[in-house]
ZADRENLO-844418 format. One line per 10 residues: for each residue x, y, z of C-alpha. Coordinates in steps of 0.02 Angstrom, whole numbers, plus 50000, padded with zeros to 5 digits. Layout:
X:Y:Z | ...
//
This chain:
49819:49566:49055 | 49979:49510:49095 | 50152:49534:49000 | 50311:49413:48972 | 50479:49523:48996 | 50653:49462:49045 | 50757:49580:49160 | 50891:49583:49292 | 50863:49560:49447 | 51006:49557:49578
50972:49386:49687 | 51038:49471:49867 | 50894:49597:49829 | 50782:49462:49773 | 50803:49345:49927 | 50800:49520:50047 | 50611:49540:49968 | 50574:49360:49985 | 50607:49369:50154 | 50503:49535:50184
50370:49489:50083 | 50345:49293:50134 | 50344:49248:49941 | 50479:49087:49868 | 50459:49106:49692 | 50521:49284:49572 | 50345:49292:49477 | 50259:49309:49664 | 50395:49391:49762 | 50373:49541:49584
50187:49532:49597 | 50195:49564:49778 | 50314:49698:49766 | 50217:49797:49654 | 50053:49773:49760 | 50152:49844:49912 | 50227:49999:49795 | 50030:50037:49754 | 49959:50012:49914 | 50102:50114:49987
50076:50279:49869 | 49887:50240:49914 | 49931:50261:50088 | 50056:50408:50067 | 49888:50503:49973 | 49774:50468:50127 | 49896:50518:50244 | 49904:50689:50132 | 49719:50726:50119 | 49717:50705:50321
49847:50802:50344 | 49773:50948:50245 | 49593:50915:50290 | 49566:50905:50122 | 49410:50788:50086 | 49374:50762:50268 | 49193:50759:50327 | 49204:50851:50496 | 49014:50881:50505 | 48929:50884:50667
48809:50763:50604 | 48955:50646:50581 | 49041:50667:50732 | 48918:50635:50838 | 48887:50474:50761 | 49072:50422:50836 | 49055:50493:51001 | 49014:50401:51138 | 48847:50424:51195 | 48835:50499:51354
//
């Protein structure tokens, strides 16, 4: 689904993003934007549930599955 709007956008800002993101035109340069704003929150949840061990399979069964064998 997609959705026609009109709104500001300040061109400095725009051509700031453009450079960031590697996009040239507004419709990509806004759809990248908003992939990086979700991928970002994804990435600030993970680094929560690590951080409180929350969700994290710490079995032994597990681990020794990444060690190195020996």
């Amino acid at each position: 689904m997609t959705r026609r709007t009109t709104i500001d956008i300040d061109d400095a800002l725009l051509a700031d993003a453009q450079a960031v993101l590697g996009t040239t035109g507004l419709k990509d340069t806004v759809h990248a934007a908003l992939r990086a704003a979700v991928r970002q929150a994804g990435r600030a949840r993970l680094a929560a549930r690590i951080a409180s061990g929350a969700g994290i399979d710490r079995s032994e069964a597990l681990l020794a599955q990444t060690r190195p064998a020996r």
